[in-house]
PDB file of N, CA, C and O in Angstrom:
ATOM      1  N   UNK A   1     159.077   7.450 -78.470  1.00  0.00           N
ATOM      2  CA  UNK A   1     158.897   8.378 -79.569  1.00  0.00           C
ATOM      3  C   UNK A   1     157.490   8.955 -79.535  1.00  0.00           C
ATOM      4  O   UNK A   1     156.534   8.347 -79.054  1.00  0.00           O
ATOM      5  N   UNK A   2     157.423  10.220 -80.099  1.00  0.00           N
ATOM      6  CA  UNK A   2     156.075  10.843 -80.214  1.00  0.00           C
ATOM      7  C   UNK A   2     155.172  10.854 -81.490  1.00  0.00           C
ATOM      8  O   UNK A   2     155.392  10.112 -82.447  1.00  0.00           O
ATOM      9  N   UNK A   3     154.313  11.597 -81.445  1.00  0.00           N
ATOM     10  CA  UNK A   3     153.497  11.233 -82.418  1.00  0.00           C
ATOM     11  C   UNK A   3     153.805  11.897 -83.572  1.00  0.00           C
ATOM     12  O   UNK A   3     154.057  13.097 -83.470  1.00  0.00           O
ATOM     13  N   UNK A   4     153.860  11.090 -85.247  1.00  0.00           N
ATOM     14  CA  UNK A   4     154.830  12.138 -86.512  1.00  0.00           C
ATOM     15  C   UNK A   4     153.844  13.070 -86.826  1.00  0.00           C
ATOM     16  O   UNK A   4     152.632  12.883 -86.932  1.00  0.00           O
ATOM     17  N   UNK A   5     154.465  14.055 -86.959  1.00  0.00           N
ATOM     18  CA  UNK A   5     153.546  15.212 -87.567  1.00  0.00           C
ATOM     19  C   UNK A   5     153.843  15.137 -89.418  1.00  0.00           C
ATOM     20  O   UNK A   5     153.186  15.458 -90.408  1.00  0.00           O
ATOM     21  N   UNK A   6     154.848  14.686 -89.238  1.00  0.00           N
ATOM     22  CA  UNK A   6     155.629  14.954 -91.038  1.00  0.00           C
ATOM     23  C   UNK A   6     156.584  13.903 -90.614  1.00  0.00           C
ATOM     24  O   UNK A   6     157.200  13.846 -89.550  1.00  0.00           O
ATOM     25  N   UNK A   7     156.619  12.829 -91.920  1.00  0.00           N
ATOM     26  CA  UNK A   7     157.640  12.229 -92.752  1.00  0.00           C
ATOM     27  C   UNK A   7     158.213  12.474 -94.187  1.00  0.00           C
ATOM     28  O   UNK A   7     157.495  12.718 -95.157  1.00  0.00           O
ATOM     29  N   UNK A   8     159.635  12.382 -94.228  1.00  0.00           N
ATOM     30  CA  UNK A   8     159.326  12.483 -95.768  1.00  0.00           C
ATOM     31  C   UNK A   8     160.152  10.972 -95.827  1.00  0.00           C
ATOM     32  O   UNK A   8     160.054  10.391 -94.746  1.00  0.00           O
ATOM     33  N   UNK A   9     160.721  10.425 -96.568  1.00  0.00           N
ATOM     34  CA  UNK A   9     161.768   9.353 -96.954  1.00  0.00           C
ATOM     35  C   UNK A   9     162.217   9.356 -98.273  1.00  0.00           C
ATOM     36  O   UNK A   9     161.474   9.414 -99.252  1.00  0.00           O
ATOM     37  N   UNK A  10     163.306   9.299 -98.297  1.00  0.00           N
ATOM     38  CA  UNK A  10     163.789   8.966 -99.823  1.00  0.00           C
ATOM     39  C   UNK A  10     163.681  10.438-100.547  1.00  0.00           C
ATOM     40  O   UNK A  10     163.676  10.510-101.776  1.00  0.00           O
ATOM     41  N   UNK A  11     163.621  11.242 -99.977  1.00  0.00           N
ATOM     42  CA  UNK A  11     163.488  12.703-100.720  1.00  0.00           C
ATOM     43  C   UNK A  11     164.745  13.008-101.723  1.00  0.00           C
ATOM     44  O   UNK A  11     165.947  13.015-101.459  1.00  0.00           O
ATOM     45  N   UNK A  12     164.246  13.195-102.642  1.00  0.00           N
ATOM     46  CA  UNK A  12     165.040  13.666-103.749  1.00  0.00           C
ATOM     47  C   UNK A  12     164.773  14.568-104.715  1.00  0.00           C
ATOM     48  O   UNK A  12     163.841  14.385-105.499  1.00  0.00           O
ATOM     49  N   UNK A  13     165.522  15.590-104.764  1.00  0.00           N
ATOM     50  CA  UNK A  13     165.323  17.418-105.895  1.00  0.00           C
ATOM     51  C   UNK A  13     166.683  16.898-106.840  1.00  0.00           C
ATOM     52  O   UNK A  13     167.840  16.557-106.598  1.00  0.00           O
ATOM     53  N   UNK A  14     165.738  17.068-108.173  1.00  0.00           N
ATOM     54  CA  UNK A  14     166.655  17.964-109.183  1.00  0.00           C
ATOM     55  C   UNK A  14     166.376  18.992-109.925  1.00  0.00           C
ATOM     56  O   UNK A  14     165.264  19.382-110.279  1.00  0.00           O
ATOM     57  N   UNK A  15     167.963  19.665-110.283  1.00  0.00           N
ATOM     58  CA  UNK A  15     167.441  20.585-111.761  1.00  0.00           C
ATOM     59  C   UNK A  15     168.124  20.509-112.722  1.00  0.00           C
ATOM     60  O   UNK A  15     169.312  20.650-113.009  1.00  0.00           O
ATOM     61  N   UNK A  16     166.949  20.191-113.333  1.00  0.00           N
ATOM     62  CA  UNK A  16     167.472  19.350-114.795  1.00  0.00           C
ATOM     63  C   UNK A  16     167.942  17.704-114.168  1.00  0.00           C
ATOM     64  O   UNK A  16     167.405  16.853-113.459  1.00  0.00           O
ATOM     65  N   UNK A  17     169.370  17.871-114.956  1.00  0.00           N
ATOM     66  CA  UNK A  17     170.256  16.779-114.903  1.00  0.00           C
ATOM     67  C   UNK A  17     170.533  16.246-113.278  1.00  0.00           C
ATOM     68  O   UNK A  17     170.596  15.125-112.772  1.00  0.00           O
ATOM     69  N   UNK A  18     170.667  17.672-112.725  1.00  0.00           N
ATOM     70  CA  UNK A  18     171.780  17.820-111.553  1.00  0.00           C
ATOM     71  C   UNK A  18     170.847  17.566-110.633  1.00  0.00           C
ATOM     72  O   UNK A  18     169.745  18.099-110.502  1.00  0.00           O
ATOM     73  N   UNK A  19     171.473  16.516-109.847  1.00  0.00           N
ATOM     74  CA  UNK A  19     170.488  16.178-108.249  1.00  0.00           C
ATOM     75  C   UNK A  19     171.423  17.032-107.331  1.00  0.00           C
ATOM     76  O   UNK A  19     172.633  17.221-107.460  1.00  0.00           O
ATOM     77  N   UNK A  20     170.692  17.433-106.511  1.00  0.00           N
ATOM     78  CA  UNK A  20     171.155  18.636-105.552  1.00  0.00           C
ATOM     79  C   UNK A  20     170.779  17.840-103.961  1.00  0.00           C
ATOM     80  O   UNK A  20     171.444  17.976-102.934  1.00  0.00           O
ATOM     81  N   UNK A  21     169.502  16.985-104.131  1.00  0.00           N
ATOM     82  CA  UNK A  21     169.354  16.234-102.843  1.00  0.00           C
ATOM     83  C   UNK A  21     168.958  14.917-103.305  1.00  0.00           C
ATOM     84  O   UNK A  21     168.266  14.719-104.304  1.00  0.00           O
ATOM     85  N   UNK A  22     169.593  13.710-102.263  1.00  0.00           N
ATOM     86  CA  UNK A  22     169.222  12.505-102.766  1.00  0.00           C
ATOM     87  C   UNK A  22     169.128  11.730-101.492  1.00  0.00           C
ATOM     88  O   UNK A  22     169.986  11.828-100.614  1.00  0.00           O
ATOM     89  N   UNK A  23     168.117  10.989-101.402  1.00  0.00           N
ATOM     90  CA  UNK A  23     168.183  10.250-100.198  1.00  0.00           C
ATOM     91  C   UNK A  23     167.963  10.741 -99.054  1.00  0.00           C
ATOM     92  O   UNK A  23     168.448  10.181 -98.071  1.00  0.00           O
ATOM     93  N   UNK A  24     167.317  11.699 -98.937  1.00  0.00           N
ATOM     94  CA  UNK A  24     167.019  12.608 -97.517  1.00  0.00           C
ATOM     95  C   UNK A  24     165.739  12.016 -96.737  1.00  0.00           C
ATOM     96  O   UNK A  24     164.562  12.206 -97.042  1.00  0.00           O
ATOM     97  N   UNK A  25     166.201  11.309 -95.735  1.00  0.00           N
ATOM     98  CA  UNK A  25     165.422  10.946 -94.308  1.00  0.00           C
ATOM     99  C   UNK A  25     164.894  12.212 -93.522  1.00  0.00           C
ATOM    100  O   UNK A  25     165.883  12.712 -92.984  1.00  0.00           O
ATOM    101  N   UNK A  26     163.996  12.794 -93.285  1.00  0.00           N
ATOM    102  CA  UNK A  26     163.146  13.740 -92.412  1.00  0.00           C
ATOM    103  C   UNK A  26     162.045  13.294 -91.445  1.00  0.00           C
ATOM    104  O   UNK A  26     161.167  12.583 -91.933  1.00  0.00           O
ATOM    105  N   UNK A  27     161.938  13.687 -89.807  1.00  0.00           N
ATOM    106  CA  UNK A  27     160.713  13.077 -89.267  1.00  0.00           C
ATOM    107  C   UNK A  27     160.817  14.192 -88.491  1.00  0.00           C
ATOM    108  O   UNK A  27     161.795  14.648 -87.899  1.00  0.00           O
ATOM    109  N   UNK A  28     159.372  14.688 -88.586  1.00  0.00           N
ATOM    110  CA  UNK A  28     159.191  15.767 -87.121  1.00  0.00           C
ATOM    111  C   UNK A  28     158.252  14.816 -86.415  1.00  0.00           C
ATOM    112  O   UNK A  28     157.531  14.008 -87.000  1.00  0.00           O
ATOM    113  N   UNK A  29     158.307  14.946 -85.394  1.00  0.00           N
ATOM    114  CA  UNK A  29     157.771  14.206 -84.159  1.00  0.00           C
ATOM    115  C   UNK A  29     157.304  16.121 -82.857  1.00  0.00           C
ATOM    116  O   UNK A  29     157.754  17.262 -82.959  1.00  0.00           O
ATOM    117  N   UNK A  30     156.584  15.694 -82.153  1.00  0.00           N
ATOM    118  CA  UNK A  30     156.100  16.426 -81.287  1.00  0.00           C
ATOM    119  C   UNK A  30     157.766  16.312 -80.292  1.00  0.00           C
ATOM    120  O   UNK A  30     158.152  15.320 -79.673  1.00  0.00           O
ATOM    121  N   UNK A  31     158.445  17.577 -80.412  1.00  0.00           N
ATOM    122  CA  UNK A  31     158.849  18.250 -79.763  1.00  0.00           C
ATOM    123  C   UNK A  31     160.617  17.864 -80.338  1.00  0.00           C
ATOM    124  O   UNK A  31     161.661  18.203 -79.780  1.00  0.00           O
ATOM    125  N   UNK A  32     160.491  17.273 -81.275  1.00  0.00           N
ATOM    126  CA  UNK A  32     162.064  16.379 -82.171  1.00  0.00           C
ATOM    127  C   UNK A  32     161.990  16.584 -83.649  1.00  0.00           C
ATOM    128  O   UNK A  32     160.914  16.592 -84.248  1.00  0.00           O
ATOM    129  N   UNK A  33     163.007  16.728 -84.157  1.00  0.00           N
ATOM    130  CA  UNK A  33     163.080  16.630 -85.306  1.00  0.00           C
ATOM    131  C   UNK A  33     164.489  16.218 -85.568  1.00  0.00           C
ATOM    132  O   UNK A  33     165.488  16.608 -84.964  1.00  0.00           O
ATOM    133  N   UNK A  34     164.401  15.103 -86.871  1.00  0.00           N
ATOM    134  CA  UNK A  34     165.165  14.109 -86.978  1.00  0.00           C
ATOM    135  C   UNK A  34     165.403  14.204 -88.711  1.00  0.00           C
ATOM    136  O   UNK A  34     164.478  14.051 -89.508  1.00  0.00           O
ATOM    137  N   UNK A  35     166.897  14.499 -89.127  1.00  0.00           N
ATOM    138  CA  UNK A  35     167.606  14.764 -90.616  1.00  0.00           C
ATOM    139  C   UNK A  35     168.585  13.978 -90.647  1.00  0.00           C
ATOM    140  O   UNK A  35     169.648  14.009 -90.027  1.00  0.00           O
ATOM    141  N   UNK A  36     167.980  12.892 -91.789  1.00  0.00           N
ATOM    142  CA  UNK A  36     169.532  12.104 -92.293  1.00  0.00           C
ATOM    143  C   UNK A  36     169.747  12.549 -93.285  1.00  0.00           C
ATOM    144  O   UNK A  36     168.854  12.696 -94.119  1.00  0.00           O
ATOM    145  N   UNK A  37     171.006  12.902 -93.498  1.00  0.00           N
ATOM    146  CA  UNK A  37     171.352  12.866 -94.777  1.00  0.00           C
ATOM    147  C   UNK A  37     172.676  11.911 -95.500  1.00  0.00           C
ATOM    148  O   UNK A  37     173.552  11.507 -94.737  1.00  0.00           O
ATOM    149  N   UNK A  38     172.742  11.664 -96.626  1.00  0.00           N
ATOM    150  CA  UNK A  38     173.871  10.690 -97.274  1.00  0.00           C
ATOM    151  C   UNK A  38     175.454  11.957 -97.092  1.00  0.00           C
ATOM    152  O   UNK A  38     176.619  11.718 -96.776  1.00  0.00           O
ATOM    153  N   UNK A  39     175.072  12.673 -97.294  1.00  0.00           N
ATOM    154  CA  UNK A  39     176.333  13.328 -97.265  1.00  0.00           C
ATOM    155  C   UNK A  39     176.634  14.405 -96.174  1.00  0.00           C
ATOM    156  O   UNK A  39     175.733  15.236 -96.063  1.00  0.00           O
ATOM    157  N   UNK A  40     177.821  14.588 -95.256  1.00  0.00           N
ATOM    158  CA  UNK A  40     178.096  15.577 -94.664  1.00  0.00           C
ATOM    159  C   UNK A  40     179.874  15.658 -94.402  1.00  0.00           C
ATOM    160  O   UNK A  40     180.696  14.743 -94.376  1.00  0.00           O
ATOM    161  N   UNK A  41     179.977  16.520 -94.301  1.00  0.00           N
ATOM    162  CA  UNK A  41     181.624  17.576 -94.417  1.00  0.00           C
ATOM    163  C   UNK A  41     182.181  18.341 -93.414  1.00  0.00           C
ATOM    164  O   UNK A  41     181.624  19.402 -93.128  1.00  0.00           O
ATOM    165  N   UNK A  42     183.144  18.010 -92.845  1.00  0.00           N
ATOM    166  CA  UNK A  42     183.337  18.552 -91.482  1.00  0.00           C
ATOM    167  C   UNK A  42     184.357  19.929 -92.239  1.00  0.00           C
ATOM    168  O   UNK A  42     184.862  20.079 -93.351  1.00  0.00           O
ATOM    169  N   UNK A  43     184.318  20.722 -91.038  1.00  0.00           N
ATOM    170  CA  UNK A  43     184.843  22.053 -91.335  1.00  0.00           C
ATOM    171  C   UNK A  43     186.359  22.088 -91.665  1.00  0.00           C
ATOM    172  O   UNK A  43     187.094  22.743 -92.404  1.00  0.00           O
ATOM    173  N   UNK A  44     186.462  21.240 -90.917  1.00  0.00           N
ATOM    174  CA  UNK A  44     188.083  20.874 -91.079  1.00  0.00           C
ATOM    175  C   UNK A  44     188.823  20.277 -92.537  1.00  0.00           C
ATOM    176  O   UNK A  44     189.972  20.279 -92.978  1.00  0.00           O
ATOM    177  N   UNK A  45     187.483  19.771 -93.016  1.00  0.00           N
ATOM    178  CA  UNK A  45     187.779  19.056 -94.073  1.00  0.00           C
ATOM    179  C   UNK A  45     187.696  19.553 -95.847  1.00  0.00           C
ATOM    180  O   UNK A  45     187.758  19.034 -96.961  1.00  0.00           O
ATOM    181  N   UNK A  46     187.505  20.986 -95.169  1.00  0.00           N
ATOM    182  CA  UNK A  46     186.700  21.963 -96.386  1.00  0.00           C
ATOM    183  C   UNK A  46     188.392  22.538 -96.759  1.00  0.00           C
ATOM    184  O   UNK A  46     189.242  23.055 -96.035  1.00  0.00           O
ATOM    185  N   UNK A  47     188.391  22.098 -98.515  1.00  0.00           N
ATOM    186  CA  UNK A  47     189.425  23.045 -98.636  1.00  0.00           C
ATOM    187  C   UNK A  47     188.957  24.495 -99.280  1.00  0.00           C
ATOM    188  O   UNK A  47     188.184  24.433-100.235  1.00  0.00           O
ATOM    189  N   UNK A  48     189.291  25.522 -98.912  1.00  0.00           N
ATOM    190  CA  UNK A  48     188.528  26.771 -98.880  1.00  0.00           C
ATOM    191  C   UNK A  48     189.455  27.323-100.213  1.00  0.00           C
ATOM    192  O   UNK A  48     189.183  28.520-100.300  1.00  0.00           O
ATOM    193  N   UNK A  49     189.920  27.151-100.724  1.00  0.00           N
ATOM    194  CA  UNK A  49     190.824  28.016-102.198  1.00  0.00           C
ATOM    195  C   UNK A  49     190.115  26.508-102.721  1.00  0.00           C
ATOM    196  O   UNK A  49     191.008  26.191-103.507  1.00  0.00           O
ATOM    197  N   UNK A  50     189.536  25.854-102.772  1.00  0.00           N
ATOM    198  CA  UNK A  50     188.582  25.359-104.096  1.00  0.00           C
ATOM    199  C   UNK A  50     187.594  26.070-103.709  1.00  0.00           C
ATOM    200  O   UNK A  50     187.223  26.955-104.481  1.00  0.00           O
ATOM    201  N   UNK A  51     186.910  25.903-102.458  1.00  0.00           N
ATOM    202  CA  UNK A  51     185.400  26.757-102.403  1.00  0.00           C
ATOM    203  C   UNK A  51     185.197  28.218-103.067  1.00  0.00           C
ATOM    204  O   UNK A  51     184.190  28.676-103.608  1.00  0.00           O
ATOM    205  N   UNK A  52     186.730  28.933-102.814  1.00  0.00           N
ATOM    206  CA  UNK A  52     186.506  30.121-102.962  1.00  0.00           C
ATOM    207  C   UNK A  52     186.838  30.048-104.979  1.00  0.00           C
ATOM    208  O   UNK A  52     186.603  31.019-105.698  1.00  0.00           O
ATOM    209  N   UNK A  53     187.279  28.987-105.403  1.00  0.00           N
ATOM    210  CA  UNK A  53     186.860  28.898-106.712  1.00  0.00           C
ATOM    211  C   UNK A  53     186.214  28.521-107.221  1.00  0.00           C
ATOM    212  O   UNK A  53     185.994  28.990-108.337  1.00  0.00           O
ATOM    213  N   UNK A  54     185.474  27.412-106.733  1.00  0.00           N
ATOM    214  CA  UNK A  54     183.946  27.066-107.383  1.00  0.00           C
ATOM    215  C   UNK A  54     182.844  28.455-107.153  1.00  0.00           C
ATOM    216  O   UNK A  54     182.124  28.822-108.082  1.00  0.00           O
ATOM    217  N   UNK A  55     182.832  29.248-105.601  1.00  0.00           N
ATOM    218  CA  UNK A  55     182.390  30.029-106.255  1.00  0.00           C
ATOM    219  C   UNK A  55     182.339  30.940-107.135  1.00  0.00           C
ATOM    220  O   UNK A  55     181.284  31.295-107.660  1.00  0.00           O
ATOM    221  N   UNK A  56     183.414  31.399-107.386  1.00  0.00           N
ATOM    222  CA  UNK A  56     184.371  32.150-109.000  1.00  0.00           C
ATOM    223  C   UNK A  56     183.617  31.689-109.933  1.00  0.00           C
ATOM    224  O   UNK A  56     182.914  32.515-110.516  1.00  0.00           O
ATOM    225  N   UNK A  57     183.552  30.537-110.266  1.00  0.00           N
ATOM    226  CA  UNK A  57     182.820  29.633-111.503  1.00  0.00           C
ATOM    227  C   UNK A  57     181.572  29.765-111.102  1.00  0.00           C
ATOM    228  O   UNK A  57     180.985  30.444-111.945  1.00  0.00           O
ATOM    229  N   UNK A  58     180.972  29.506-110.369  1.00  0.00           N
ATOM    230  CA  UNK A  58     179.024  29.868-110.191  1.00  0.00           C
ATOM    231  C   UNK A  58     178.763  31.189-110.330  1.00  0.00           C
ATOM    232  O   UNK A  58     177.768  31.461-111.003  1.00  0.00           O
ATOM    233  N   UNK A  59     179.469  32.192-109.817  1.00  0.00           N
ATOM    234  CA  UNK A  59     178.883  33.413-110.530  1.00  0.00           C
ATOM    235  C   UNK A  59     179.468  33.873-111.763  1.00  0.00           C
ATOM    236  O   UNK A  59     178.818  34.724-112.368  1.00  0.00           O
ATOM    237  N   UNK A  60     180.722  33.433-112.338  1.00  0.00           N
ATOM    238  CA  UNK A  60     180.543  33.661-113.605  1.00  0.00           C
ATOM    239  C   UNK A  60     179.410  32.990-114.472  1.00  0.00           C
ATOM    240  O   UNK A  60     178.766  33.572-115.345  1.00  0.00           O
ATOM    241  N   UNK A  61     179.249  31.504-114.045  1.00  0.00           N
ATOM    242  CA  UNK A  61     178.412  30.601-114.249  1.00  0.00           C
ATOM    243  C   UNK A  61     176.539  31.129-114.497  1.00  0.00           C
ATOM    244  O   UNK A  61     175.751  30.754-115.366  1.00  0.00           O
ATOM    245  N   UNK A  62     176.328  32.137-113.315  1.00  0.00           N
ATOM    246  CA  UNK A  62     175.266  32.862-112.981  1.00  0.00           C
ATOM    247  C   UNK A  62     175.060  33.799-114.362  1.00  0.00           C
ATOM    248  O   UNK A  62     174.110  33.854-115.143  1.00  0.00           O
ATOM    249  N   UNK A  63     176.360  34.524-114.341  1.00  0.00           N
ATOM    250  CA  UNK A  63     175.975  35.705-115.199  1.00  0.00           C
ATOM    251  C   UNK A  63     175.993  35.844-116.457  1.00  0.00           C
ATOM    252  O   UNK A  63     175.668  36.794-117.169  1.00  0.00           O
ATOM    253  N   UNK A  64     176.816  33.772-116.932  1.00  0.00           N
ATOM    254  CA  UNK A  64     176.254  34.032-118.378  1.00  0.00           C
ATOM    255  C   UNK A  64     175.028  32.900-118.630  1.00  0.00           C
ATOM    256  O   UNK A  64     174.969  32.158-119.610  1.00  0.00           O
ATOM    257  N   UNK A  65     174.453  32.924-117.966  1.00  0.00           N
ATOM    258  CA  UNK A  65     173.312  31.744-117.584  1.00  0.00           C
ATOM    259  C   UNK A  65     172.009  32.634-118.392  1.00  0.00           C
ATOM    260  O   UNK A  65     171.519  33.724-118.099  1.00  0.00           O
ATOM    261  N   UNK A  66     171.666  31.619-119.590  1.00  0.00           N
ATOM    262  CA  UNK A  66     170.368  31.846-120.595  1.00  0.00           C
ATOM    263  C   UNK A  66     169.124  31.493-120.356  1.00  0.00           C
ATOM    264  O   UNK A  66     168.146  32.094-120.800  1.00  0.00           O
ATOM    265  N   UNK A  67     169.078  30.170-119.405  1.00  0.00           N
ATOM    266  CA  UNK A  67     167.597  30.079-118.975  1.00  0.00           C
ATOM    267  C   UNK A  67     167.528  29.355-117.883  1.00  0.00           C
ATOM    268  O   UNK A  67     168.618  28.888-117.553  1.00  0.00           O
ATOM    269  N   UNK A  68     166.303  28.991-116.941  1.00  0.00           N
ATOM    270  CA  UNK A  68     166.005  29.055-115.716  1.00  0.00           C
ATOM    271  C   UNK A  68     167.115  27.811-115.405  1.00  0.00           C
ATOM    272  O   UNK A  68     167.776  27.726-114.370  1.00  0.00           O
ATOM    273  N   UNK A  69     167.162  26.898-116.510  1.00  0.00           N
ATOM    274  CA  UNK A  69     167.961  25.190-115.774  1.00  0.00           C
ATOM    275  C   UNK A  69     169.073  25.886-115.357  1.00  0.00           C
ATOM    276  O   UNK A  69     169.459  25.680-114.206  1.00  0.00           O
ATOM    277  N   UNK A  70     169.856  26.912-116.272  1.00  0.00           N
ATOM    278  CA  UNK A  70     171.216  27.193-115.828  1.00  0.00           C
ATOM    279  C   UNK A  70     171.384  28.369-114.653  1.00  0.00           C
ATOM    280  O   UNK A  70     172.224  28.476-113.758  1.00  0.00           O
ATOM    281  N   UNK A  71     170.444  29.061-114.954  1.00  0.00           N
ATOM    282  CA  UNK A  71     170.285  29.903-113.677  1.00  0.00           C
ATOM    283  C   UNK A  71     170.132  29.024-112.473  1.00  0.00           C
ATOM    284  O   UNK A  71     170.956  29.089-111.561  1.00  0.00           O
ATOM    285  N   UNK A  72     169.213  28.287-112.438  1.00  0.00           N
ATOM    286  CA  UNK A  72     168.867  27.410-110.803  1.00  0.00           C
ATOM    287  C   UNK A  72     170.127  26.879-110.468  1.00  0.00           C
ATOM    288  O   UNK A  72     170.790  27.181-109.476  1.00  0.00           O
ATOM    289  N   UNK A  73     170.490  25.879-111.559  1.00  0.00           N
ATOM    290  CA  UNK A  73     172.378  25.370-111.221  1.00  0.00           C
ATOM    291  C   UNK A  73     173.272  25.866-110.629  1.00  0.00           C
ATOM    292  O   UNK A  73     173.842  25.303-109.694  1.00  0.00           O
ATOM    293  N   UNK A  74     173.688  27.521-111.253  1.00  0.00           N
ATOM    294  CA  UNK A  74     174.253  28.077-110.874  1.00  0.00           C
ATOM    295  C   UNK A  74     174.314  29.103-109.481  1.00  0.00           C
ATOM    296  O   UNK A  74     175.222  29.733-108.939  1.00  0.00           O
ATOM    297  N   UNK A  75     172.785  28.909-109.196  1.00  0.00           N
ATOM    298  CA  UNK A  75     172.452  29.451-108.119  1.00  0.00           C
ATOM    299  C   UNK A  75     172.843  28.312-106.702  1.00  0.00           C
ATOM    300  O   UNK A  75     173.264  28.643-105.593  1.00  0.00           O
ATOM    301  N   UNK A  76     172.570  27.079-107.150  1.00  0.00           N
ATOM    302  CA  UNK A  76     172.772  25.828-106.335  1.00  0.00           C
ATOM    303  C   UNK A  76     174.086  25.730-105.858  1.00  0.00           C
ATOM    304  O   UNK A  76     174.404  25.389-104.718  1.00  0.00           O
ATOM    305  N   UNK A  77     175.280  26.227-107.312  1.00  0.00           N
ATOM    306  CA  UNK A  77     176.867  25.941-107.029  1.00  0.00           C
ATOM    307  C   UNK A  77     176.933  27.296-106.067  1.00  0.00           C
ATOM    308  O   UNK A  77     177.545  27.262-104.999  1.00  0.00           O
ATOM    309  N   UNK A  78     176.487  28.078-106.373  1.00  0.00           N
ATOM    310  CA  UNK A  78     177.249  29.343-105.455  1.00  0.00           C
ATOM    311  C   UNK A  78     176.492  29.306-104.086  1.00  0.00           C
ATOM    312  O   UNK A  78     177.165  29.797-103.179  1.00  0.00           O
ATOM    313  N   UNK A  79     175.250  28.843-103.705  1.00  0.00           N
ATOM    314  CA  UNK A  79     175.159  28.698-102.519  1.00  0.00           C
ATOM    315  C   UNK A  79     175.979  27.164-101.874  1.00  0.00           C
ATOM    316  O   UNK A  79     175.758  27.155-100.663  1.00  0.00           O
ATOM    317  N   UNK A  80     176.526  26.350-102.135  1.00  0.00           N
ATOM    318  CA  UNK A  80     177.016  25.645-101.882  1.00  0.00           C
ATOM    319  C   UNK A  80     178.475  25.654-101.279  1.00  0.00           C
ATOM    320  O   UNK A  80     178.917  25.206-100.221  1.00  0.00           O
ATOM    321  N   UNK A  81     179.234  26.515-102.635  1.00  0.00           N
ATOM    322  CA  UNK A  81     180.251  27.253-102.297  1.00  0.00           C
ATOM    323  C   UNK A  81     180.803  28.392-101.205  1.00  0.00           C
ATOM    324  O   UNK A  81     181.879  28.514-100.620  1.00  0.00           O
ATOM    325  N   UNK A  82     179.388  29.280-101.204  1.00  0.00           N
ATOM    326  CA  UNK A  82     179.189  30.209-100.049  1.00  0.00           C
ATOM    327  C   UNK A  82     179.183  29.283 -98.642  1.00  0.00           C
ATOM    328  O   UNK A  82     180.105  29.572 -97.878  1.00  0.00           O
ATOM    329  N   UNK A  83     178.349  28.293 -98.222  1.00  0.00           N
ATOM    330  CA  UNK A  83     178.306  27.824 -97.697  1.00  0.00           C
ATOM    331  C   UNK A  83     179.161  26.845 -96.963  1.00  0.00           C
ATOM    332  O   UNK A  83     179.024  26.428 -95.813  1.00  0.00           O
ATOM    333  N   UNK A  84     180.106  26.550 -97.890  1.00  0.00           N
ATOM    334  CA  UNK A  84     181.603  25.623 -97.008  1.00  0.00           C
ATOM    335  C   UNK A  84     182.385  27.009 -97.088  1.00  0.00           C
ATOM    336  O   UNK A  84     183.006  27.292 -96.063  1.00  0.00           O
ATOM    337  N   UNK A  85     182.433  27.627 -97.804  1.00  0.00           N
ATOM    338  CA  UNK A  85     183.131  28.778 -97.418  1.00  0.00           C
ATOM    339  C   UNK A  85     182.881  29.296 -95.709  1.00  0.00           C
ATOM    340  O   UNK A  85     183.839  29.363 -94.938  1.00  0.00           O
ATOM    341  N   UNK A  86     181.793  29.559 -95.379  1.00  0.00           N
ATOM    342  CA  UNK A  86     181.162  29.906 -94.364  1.00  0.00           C
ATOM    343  C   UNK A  86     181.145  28.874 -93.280  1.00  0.00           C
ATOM    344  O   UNK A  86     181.200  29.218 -92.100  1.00  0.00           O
ATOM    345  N   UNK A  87     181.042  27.132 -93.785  1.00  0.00           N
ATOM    346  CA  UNK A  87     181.321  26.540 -92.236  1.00  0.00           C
ATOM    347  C   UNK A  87     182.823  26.318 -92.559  1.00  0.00           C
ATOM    348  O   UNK A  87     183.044  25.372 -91.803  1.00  0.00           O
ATOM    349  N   UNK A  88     183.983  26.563 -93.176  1.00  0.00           N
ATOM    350  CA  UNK A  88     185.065  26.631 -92.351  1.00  0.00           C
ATOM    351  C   UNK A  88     185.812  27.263 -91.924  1.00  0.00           C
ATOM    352  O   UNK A  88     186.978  26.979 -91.650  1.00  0.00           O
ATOM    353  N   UNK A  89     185.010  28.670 -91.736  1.00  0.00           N
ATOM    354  CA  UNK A  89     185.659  30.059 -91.127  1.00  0.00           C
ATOM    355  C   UNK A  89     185.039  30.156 -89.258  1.00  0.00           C
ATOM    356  O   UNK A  89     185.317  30.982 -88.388  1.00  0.00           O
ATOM    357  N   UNK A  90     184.074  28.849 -89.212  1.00  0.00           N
ATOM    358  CA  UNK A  90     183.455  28.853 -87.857  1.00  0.00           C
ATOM    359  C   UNK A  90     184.439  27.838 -86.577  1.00  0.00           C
ATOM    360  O   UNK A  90     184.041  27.756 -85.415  1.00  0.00           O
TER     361      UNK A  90
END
C-alpha cells in the first residue's frame, strides 16, 4: 500500500432527521482510491415503476417544499430516484 493522502471513516451526512450517508469508509492512497459503502443495488435489482414514482413524489415533494430541510430532502429523493432510474437503463 501507498502513502494516505485522505482518510475519512465512519462518515456520516444528514438533513435534518434523514441520514442520506452512514458508515462510509474512504482512503485515497497515491495512485488508488478505495469506497466502502453499507449499501449497494445492482441494476437488475432496481424496480424502475417505483423509481419512476418516488421520483413523482420528490418533485412534487420539491415544489411544495417551505424551507431549506424540505427542499434538501427532496432534492436527495429525486436525485436518488433519477439515479436508479439511470443505473437500470445501463
Amino acid at each position: 500500500m501507498g502513502e494516505k493522502i485522505l482518510e475519512l471513516v465512519h462518515l456520516q451526512k444528514q438533513f435534518g432527521d434523514h441520514t442520506v450517508l452512514r458508515d462510509i469508509h474512504l482512503s485515497v492512497e497515491k495512485g488508488e482510491v478505495r469506497l466502502v459503502a453499507t449499501t449497494f443495488e445492482y441494476a437488475e435489482a432496481i424496480d424502475v415503476e417505483r423509481a419512476k414514482a418516488a421520483e413523482e413524489r420528490a418533485r412534487e415533494r420539491l415544489a411544495a417544499a417551505q424551507d431549506e430541510k424540505d427542499i434538501a430532502l427532496a432534492r436527495v429523493k429525486l436525485a436518488r430516484a433519477l439515479n436508479r432510474q439511470k443505473v437500470a437503463a445501463q
